[in-house]
C-alpha positions in Angstrom: 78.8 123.9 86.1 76.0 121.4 86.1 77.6 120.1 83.0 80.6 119.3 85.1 79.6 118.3 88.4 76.8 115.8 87.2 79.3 114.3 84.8 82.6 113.7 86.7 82.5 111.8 90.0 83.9 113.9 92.9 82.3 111.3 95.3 83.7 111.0 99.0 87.3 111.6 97.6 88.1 107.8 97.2 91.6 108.6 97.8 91.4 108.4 101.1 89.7 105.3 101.4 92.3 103.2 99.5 95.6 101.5 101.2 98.8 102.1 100.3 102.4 99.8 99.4 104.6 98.4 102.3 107.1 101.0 103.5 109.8 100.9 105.5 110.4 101.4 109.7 107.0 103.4 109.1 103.7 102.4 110.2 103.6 98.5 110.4 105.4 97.6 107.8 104.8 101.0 106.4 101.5 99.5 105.3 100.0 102.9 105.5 96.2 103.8 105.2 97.0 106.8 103.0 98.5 106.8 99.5 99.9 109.6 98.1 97.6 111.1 95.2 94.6 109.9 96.3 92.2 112.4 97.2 92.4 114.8 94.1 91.8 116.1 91.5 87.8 117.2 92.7 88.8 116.4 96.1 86.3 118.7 97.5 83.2 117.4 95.0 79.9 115.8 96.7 78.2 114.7 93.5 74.3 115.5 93.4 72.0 113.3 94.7 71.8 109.2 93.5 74.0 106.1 93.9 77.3 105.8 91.9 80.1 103.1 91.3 83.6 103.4 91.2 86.5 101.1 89.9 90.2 101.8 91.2 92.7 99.9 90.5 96.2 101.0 92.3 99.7 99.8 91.2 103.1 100.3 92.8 106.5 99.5 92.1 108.8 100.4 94.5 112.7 99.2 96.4 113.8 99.2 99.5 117.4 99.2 98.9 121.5 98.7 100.6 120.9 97.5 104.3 117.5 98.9 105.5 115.0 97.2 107.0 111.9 96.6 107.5 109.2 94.9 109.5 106.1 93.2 107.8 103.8 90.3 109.2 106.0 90.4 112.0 109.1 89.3 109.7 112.5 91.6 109.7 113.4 92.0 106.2 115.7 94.1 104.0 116.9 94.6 100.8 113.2 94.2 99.6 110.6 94.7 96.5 107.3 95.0 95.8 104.8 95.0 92.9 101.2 95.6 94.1 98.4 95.6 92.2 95.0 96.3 94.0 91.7 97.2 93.1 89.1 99.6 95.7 85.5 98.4 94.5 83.3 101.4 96.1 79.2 102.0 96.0 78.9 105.4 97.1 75.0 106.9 98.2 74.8 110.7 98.2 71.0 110.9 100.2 68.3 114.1 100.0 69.3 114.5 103.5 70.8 118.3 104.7 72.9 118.9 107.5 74.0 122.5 108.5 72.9 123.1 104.7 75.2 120.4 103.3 74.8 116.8 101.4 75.4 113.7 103.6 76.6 110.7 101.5 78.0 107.3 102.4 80.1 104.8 100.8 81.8 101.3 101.1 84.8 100.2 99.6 86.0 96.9 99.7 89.5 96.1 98.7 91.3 93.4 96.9 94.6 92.4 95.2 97.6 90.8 95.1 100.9 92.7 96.5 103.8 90.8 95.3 107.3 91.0 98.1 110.6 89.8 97.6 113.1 90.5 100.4 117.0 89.4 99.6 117.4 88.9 103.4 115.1 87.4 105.9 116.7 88.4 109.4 113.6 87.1 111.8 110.1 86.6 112.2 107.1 83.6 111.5 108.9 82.5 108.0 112.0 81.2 109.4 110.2 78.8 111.3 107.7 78.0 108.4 110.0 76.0 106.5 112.0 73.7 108.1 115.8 74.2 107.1 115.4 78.3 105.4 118.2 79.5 107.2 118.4 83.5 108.3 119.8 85.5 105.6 117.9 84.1 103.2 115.6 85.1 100.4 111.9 84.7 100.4 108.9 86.4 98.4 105.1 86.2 98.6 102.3 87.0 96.5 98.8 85.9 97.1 95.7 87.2 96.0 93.5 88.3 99.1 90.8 90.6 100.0 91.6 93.9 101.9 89.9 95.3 105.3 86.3 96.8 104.7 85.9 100.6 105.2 82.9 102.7 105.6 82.5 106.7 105.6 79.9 109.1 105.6 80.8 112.8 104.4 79.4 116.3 104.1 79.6 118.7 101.3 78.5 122.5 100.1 78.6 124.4 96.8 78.7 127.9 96.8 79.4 129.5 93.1 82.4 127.8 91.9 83.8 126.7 95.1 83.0 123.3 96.7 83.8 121.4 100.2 83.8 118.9 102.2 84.1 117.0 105.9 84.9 113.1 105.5 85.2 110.6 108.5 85.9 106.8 107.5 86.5 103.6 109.5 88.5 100.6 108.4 86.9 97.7 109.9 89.6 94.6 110.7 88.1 91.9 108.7 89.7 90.9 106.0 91.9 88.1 104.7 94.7 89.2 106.8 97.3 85.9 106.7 99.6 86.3 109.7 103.5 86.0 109.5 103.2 86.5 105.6 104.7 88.8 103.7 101.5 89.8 101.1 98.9 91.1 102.8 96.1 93.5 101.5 94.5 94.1 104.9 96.0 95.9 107.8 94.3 93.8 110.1 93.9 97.1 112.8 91.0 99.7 113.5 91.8 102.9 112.0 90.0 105.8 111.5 91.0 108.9 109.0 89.2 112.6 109.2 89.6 114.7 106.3 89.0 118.0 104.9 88.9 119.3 100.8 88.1 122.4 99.1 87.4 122.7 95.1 87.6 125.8 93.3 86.0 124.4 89.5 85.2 127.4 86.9 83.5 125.5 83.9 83.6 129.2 82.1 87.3 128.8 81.4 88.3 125.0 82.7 90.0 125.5 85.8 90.0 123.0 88.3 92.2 123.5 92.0 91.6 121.3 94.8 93.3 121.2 98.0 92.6 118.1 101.1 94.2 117.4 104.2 93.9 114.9 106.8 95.1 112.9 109.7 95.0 108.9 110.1 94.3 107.4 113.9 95.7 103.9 113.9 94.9 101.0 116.1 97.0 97.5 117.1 97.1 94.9 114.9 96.3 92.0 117.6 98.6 89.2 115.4 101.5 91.3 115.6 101.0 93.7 118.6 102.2 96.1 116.6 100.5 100.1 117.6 101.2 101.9 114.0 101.8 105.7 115.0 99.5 108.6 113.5 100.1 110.5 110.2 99.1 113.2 108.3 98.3 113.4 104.7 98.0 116.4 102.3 97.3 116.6 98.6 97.0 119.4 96.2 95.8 119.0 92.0 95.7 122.1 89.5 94.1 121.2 86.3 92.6 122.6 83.1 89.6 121.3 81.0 90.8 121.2 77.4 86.9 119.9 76.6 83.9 119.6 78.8 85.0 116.0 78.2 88.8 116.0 78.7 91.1 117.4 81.3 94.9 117.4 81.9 96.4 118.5 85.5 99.3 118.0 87.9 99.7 116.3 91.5 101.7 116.7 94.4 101.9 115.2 97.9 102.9 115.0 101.2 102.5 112.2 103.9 104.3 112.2 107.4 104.2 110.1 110.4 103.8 112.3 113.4 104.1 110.2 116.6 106.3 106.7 116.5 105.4 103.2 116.8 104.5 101.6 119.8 104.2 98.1 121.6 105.8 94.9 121.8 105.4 93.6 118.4 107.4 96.8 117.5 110.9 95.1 117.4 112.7 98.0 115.2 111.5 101.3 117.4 109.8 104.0 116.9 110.4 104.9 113.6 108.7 108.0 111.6 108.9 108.0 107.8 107.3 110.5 105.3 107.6 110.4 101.5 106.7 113.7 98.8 105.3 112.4 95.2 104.4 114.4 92.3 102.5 113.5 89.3 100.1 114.1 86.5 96.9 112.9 85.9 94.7 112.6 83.1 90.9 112.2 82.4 88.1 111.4 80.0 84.5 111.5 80.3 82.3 110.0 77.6 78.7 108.5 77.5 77.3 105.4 77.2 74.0 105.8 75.8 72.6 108.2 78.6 75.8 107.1 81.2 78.2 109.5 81.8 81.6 107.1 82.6 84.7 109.0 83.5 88.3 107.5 83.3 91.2 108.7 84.9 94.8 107.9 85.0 97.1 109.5 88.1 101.0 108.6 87.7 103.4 109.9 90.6 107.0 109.3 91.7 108.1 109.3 95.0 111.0 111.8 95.0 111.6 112.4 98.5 111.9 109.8 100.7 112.3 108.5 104.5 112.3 105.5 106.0 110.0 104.0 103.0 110.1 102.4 100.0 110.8 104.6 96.8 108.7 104.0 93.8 106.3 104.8 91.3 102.6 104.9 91.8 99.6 105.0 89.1 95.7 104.3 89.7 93.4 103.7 86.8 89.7 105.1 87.9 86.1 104.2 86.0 82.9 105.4 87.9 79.9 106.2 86.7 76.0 106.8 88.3 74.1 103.9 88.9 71.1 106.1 89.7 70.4 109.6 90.1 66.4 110.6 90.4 64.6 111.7 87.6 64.0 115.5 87.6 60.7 116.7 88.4 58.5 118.2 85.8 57.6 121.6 85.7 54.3 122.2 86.9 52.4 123.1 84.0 50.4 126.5 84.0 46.6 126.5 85.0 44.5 128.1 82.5 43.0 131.9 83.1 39.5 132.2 82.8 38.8 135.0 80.4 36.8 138.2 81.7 34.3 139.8 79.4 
């Protein structure tokens, strides 16, 4: 168990701290907080005390195809594509501190890429009046390389045997590079806030690894747009087996929905709900570098069943490691008996 825990980063299940592709008639743009995948394998690990780092980089390809539409940066669009390629820089700080018996951690994770849209058809919005002459109905695309909205969450976790939990709260704070009435956009430019629950079941005796979370995202108004996104839930389950201490194998699946519509005046296309089910593999590796345990993982999932969204393929490519953990204390050692004659 120690073995496992100490070398794989469970951390504050950095899935759902990341944000997802452009979608469509969901969310604002369908730029939702959540992305599929996220929050497992180890979803309900809290690491042991010390400071750790962690690299994700998130790609999507996906198509929004025939006549739909969507709405991003307050532009109508359709017939569109996007290639996104972000990376979720995260310092994470599990403290000594106990509440009700569990470990209180924090992190921050600050985003950054490049999402790359085409649309075919540019029906309305900020672009048409950008370039003087770009008639409606025509094709546009945008790719710029911006930093993402800051988030910050604190979390709560217990061990008991084999089994392992958590409660997560996290804020994403509006103050990124938003770019109003474009099309590429890493930050969501609104106050959102996502609560979260995970469980773990890990069995290091024969390499068994099951985790289950589930939460819901509380989305403000975007202030450029005046765009209210609607609320959604999230849920993600893993099942995977250890082949080495070192190496593990497993499958993904998971389930987002939009539960109440959008709202407000920059909503021009209603009150749309979408939801999309993905399932994948993942794969990872832990290794040391001199006394460094760094794990890599790689998570690949399709979207297979889809509604007002985009449809395409997701992958993340994770390296964390510890960039401090305290140094264990040293048995006492025994004090000497004085002899009796």
């Amino acid at each position: 168990m120690r073995y496992v825990v100490r070398h794989l980063f469970g951390g504050v299940a950095l899935g759902a701290l990341l944000a997802a592709p452009p979608s469509a008639k969901a969310a604002e743009g369908g730029l939702s907080f959540y992305i599929e995948g996220q929050a497992v394998p180890l979803g309900g690990v809290v690491p042991p005390q010390g400071l750790y780092f962690d690299s994700t980089t998130y790609f999507y390809n996906g198509r929004l195809g025939g006549n739909r539409t969507t709405q991003l940066g307050g532009n109508i669009i359709a017939d569109a594509k996007v290639n996104m390629v972000v990376d979720f820089v995260t310092a994470l700080w599990v403290t000594p501190v106990k509440i009700l018996d569990g470990d209180l951690a924090f992190a921050f994770v600050m985003p950054f890429g490049e999402p790359a849209v085409r649309a075919g058809v540019l029906l309305d919005g900020p672009l048409v009046n950008q370039v003087a002459g770009r008639p409606v109905g025509a094709s546009v695309s945008d790719a710029t390389f911006n930093p993402g909205d800051p988030i910050v969450s604190a979390s709560l976790g217990w061990h008991s045997g084999n089994w392992h939990w958590k409660l997560t709260g996290l804020v994403s704070i509006p103050a990124g590079g938003y770019e109003p009435g474009q099309l590429s956009n890493v930050a969501l430019n609104r106050y959102l806030g996502d609560i979260s629950a995970a469980a773990t079941y890990l069995d290091p005796t024969v390499g068994i690894e099951l985790s289950a979370a589930a939460g819901f995202t509380l989305n403000g108004t975007n202030p450029s747009t005046r765009y209210t996104t609607g609320h959604e839930f999230h849920i993600d389950v893993s099942a995977s087996k250890y082949l080495t201490k070192e190496l593990s194998v497993g499958v993904i699946a998971s389930h987002y929905q939009q539960i109440t519509g959008d709202s407000g005046p920059g909503a021009r296309l209603g009150p749309f709900k979408g939801r999309v089910t993905a399932v994948g593999g993942t794969l990872g590796l832990t290794a040391l570098a001199g006394q460094i345990p760094i794990t890599a993982r790689v998570k690949i999932l399709r979207e297979v069943e889809v509604e007002n969204r985009f449809q395409g393929t997701i992958g993340f490519f994770e390296v964390s490691f510890p960039l401090w953990v305290p140094t264990p204390k040293a048995a006492a050692e025994p004090k000497p008996v004085a002899a009796k004659f």
